[in-house]
C-alpha positions in Angstrom: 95.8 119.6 82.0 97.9 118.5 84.8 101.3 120.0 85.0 102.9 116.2 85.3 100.4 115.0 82.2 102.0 118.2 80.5 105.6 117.5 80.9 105.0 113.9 79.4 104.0 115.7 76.7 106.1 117.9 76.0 108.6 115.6 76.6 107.4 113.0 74.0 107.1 116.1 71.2 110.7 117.0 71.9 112.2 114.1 71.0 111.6 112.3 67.4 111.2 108.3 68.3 114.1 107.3 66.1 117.6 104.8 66.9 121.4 105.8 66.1 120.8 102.8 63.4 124.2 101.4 64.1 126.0 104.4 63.4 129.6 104.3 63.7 131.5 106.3 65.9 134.6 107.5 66.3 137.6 106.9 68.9 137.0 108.7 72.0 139.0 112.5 71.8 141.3 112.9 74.4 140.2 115.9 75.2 136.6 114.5 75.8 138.1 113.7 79.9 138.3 117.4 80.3 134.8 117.6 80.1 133.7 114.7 82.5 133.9 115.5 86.5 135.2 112.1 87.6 135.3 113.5 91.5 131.4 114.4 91.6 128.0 114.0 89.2 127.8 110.5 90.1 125.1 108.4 87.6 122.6 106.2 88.5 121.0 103.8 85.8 117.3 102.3 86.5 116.6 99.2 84.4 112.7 99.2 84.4 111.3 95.5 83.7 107.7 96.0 82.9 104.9 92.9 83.7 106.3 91.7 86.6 109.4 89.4 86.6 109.9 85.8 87.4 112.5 86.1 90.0 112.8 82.6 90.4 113.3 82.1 86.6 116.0 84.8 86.9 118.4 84.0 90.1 117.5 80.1 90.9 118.2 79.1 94.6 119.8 75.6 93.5 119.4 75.0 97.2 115.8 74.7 96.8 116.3 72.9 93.6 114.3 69.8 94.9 111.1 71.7 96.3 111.3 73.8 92.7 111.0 70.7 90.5 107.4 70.0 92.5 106.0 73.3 92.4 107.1 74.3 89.0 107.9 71.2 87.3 106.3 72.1 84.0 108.5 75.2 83.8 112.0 74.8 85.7 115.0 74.6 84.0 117.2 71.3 84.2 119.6 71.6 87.2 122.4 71.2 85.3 121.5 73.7 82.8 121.7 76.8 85.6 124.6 78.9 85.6 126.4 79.1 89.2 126.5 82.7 91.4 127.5 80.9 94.5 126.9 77.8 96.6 123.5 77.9 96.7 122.4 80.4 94.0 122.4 80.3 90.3 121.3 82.3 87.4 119.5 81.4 83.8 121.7 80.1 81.6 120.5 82.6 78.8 122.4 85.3 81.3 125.7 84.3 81.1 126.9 88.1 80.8 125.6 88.3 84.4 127.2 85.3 85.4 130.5 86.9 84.0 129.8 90.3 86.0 129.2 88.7 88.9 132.5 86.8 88.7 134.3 89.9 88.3 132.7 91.9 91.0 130.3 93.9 89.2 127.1 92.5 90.8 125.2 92.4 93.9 121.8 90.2 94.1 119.1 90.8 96.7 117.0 88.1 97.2 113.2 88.7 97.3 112.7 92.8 97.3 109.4 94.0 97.7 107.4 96.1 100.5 104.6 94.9 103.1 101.3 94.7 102.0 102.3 93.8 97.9 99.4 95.2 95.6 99.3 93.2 92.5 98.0 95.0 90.5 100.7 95.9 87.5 99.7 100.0 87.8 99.3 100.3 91.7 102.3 98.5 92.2 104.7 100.2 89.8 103.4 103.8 91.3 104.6 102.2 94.8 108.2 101.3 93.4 108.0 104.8 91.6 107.1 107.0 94.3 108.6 104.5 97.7 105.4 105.4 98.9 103.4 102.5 101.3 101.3 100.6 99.6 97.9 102.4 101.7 99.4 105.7 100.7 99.3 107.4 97.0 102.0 109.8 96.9 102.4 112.4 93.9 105.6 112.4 94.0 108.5 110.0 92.9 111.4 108.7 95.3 114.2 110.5 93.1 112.3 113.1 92.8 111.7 114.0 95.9 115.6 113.7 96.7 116.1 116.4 93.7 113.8 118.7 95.4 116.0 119.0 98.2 118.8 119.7 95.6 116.8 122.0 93.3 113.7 123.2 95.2 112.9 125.9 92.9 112.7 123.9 89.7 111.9 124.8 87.1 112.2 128.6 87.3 115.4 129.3 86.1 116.8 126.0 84.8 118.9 125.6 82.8 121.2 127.7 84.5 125.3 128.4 83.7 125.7 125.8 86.7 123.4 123.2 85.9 123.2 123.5 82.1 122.0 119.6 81.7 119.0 117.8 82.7 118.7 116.2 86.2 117.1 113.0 84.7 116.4 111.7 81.3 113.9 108.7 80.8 114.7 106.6 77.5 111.9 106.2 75.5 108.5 109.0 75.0 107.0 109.1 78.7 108.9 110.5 81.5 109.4 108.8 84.9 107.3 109.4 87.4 110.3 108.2 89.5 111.4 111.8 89.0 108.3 113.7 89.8 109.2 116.8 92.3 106.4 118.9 94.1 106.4 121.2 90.4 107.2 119.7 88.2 108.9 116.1 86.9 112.7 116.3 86.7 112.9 113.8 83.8 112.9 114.7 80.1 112.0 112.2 77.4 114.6 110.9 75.0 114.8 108.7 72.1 117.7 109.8 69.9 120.2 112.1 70.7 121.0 113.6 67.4 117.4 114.0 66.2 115.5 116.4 68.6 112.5 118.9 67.1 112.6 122.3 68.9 109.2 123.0 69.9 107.2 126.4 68.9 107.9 128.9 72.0 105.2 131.2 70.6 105.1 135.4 70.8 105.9 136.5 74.0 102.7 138.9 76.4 101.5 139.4 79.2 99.9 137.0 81.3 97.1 137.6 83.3 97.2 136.9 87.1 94.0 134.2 86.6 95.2 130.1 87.5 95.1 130.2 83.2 98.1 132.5 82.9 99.6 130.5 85.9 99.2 127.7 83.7 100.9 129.4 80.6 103.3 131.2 82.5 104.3 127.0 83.4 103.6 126.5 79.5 106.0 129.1 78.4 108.6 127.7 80.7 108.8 124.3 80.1 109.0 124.9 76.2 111.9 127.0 76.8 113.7 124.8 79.2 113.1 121.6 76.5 115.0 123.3 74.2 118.2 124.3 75.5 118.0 121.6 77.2 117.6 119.3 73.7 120.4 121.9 72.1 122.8 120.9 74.9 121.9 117.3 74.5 122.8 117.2 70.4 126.2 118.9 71.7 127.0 116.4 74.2 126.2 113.7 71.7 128.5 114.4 69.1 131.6 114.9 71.0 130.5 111.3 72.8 131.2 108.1 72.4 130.8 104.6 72.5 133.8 102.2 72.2 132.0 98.4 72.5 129.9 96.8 69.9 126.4 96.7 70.9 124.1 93.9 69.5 121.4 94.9 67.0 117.8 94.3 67.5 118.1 94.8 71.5 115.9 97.6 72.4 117.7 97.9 75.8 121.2 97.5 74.7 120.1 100.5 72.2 119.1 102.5 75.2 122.3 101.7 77.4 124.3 102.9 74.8 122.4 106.3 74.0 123.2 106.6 78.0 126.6 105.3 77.7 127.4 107.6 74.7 125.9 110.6 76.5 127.8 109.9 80.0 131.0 110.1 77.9 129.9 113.0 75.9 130.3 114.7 79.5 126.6 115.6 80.0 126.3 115.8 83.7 122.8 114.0 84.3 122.4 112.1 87.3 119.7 109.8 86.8 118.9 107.7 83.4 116.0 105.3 83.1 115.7 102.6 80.4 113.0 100.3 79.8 112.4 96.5 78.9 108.3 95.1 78.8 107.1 91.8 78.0 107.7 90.2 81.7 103.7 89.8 81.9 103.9 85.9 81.3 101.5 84.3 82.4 101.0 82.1 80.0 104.0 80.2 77.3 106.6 81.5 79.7 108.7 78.7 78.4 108.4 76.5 75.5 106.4 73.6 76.5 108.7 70.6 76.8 112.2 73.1 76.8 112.4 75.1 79.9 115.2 76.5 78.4 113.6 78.5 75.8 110.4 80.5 75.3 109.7 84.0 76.1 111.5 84.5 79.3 114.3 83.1 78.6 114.8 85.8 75.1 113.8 88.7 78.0 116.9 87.8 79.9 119.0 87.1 77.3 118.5 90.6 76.2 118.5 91.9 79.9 121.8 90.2 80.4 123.5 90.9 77.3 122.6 95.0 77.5 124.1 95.1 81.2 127.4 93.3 79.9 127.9 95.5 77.2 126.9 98.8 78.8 129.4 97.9 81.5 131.8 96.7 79.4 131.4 100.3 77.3 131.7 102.2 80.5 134.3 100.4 81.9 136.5 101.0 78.4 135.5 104.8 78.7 137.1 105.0 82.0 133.8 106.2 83.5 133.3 102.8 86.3 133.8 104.9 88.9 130.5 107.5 87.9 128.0 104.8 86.8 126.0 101.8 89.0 123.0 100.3 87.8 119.8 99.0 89.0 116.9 96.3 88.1 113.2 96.6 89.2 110.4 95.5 88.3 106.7 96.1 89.6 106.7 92.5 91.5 107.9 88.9 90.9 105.6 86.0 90.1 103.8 83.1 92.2 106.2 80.7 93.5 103.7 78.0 91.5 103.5 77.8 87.8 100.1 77.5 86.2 98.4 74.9 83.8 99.9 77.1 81.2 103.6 77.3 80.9 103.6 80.3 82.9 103.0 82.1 86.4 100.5 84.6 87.8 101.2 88.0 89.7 103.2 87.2 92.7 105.0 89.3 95.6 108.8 89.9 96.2 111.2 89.2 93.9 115.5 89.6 93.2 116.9 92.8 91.9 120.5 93.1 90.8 123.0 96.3 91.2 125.8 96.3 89.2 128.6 98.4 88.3 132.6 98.6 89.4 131.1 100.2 93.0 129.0 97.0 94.2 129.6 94.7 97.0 129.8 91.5 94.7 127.6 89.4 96.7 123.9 87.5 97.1 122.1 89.9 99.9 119.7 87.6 101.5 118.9 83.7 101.7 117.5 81.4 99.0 114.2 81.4 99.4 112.0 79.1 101.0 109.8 76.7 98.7 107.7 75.2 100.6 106.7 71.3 99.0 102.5 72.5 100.8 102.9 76.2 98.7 99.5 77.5 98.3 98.4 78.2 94.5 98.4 82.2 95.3 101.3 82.7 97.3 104.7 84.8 96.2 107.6 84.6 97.5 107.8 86.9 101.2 110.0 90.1 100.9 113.5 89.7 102.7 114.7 93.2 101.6 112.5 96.0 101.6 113.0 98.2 98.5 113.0 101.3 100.6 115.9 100.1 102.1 117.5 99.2 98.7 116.8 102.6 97.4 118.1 104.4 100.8 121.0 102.5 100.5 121.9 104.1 97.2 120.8 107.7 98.4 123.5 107.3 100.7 126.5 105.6 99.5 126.1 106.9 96.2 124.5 109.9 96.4 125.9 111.0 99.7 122.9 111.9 101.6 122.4 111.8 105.2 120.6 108.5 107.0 118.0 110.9 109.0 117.2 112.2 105.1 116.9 109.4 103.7 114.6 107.7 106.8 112.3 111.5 105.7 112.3 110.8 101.8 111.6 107.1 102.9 110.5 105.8 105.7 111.3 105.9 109.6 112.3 101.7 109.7 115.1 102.6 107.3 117.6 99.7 107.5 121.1 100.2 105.4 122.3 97.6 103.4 126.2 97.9 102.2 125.2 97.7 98.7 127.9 100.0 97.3 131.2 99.4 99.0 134.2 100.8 97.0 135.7 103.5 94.5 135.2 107.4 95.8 132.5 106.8 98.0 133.2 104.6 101.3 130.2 103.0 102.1 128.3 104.5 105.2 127.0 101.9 107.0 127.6 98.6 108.7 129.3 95.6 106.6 127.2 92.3 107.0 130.1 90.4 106.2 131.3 90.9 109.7 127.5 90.3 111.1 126.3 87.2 112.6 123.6 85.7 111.2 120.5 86.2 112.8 119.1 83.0 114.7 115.4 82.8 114.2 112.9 80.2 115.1 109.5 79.4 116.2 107.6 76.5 118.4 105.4 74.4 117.8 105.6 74.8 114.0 103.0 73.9 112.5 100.4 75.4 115.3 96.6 75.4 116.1 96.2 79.0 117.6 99.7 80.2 118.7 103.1 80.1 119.0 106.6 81.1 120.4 108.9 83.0 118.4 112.3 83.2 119.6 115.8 85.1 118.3 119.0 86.7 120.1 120.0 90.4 119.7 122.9 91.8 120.2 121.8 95.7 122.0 120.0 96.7 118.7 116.8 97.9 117.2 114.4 94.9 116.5 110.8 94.8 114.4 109.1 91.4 114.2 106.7 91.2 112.0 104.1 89.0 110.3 102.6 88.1 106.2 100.2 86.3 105.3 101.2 84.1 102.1 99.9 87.1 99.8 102.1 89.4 101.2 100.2 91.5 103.3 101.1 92.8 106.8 99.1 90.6 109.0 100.5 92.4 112.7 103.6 94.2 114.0 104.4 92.0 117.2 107.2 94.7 118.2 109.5 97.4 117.0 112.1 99.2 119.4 115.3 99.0 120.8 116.4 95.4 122.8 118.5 94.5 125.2 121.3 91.5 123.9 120.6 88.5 124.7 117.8 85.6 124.0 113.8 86.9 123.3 110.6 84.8 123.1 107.4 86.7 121.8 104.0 84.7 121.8 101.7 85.4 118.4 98.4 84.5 118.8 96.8 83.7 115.8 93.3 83.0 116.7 91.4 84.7 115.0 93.4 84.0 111.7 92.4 81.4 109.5 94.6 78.2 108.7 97.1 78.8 106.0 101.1 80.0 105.7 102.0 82.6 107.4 106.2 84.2 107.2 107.4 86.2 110.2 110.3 88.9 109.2 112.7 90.1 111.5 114.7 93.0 111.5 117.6 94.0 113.5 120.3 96.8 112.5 121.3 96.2 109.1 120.1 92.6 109.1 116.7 90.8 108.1 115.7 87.4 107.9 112.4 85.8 106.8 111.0 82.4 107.8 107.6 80.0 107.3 105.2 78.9 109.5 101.9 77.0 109.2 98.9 77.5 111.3 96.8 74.2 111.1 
């Protein structure tokens, strides 16, 4: 058995798949802020939405409105219905929780996050978003937990340990992460309910033989042991926690967030929780037929929206803002066309959301473009590159250094200023004091070639090109430019007619555009 198929395991043995049931709890203690660090063990939250999100379901670009009601007219919500984020972007009106955390600075929104050369396939692409691996590349190990290796490189010998007593991640639910796989071993331990965890049987002690089997049990023996204290330390945390908001009954999620919430406050110094939400596979009665405004999306978000609200609003009344930001992902968005059957098909990029007291309160990126000629297969073309989203985090929140981050990553490593206030000052550039990138190209559309043309100030550049499935078609350049005005030529001869997007990328800027070869 493989040591990662083993920890899933043992991880879904150690903890009995049952909720708190509503359970009431008490007031917080005040002597419970004597056991939370509020000037380190900063918590990262990852909201996993499995099958695939509509994107353009979620955050509308009411700029686009127009093109949207001929390319999705069977499934787009009435204008007026949308909920406004800013000028030219909106959200579903079953989210107004988000709406309300966005007003109140909680919320940054990326527009269309994804990664050259999208594989649409549900289990491919998750294990890219997992592991921030490229998509020709399988990786074994997991983006967080590769950043914990650098931390912890000798895990699991030896942990728990008087100084790190807790575990590094816990998943929410009865398989572990693979987000947290290290080189060893996976840095995540399962976890349903908090105060009902089964010891498992440790077994007589004896030698082992020096064979790969007693390697094997030697890792056996260990990670039994470790599940254990570690499940005893959890039960401890629990009951002196707390949770001080109502959370709704009958959301899975918001039944998570507050097992994570409670556990936070209980002082448990875990860095990285991960929650799940599935259903987002809907390709078909996405909405019901004849109300936009209802079906099974909309109930997804409504439960999305209304978990995030309440966790933050429970952290945020437990003092603990400045420790906790969240994240949304999910394995890729849908096809900017609906289908014949009230839903859409496996598509490309789509938005993701950080929120927490510690965001930049702003829409990353420009509404998308929704072309009126959109071919039946095409998704919308990634603006941000998760990578960078991820890298971002690493570190602002995290506090790890830009040359690590471009080695746990990727070299092209471009920092957004995702995180911008509380103990940890943002690292990078801010784009609010950025120009905005000016990006065009002529004659458009174009038989076999064309002109693309920018300005740079004395920066890095990489111009790039997509076909309308995503895939990396050809780097045209990537290196440092003089400022001032460029024109690159991109033949496209031997390509075949169709859309085609060419991304550029300058320091801590990006911007995406459309063209047609006829």
């Amino acid at each position: 058995m493989k040591r990662r198929n083993f920890i899933r395991s043992v991880g879904a043995a150690a903890s009995v798949p049952m909720i708190l049931n509503g359970m009431k709890l008490s007031a917080m203690p005040s002597s419970l802020a004597s056991l939370v660090n509020n000037d380190s063990d900063k918590v990262l939250v990852l909201i996993q939405l499995n099958g695939g999100n509509d994107g353009l379901n979620m955050i509308i670009p009411r700029d686009r409105y127009d093109n949207l009601a001929v390319v999705r007219s069977n499934i787009l919500l009435p204008e007026s219905s949308i909920l406004e984020l800013d000028d030219n972007t909106g959200v579903h009106p079953a989210m107004e929780g988000v709406q309300q955390m966005f007003q109140e600075g909680q919320i940054s929104v990326l527009h269309s996050a994804g990664y050259p050369n999208q594989n649409r396939s549900h289990f491919r692409s998750m294990d890219i978003w997992k592991s921030g691996s490229p998509a020709g590349e399988v990786w074994n190990d997991g983006w967080l937990g590769r950043y914990l290796d650098t931390l912890h490189p000798a895990f699991p010998e030896d942990y728990p340990n008087s100084e790190y007593p807790d575990p590094f991640a816990i998943t929410m639910g009865n398989v572990v992460s693979e987000t947290c796989q290290g080189k060893s071993a996976n840095f995540s331990l399962t976890l349903t309910d908090p105060f009902s965890l089964t010891p498992l049987t440790e077994g007589a002690p004896g030698e082992v033989p020096e064979t790969p089997y007693g390697d094997e049990l030697t890792f056996l023996r260990t990670t039994i042991k470790q599940a254990n204290k570690y499940g005893e330390r959890i039960t401890a945390v629990a009951e002196v926690g707390n949770n001080i908001m109502e959370y709704p009954d009958g959301n899975r999620l918001a039944e998570q967030l507050k097992n994570v919430a409670l556990l936070i406050s209980g002082g448990l110094q875990t860095k990285i929780y991960i929650v799940n939400i599935g259903g987002f596979d809907t390709h078909a009665n996405q909405v019901v037929e004849g109300d936009p405004t209802t079906g099974e999306h909309t109930q997804l978000l409504e439960n999305l929206s209304e978990a995030m609200r309440v966790f933050q609003q429970d952290i945020d009344a437990l003092g603990l803002s400045e420790r906790v930001v969240g994240m949304t992902f999910s394995e890729f968005g849908r096809r900017i066309k609906s289908n014949d059957s009230f839903g859409t098909d496996h598509g490309t990029a789509s938005p993701l959301m950080v929120f927490g007291t510690c965001v930049n309160p702003k829409v990353f990126g420009e509404s998308p473009d929704i072309p009126l000629d959109v071919g039946k297969s095409e998704g919308l073309p990634m603006q941000n590159d998760f990578r960078d989203i991820y890298g971002s985090i690493l570190m602002d929140w995290f506090e790890v250094k830009e040359e690590d981050v471009r080695t746990l990553l990727h070299n092209d490593f471009q920092h957004i200023p995702i995180i911008q206030s509380c103990s940890v000052t943002s690292t990078g550039p801010d784009l609010e004091t950025e120009l905005p990138i000016e990006l065009s190209n002529f004659p458009n559309p174009f038989r076999n070639w064309t002109t693309i043309q920018f300005k740079t100030e004395n920066e890095w550049a990489k111009l790039a090109i997509y076909n309308g499935l995503g895939a990396e078609v050809k780097v045209i350049l990537n290196k440092q430019l003089p400022a001032g005005e460029h024109q690159v030529r991109f033949d496209a001869g031997n390509l075949p007619p169709g859309s085609y997007y060419y991304r550029l990328q300058l320091n801590g800027r990006q911007k995406t555009n459309r063209m047609v070869k006829m």
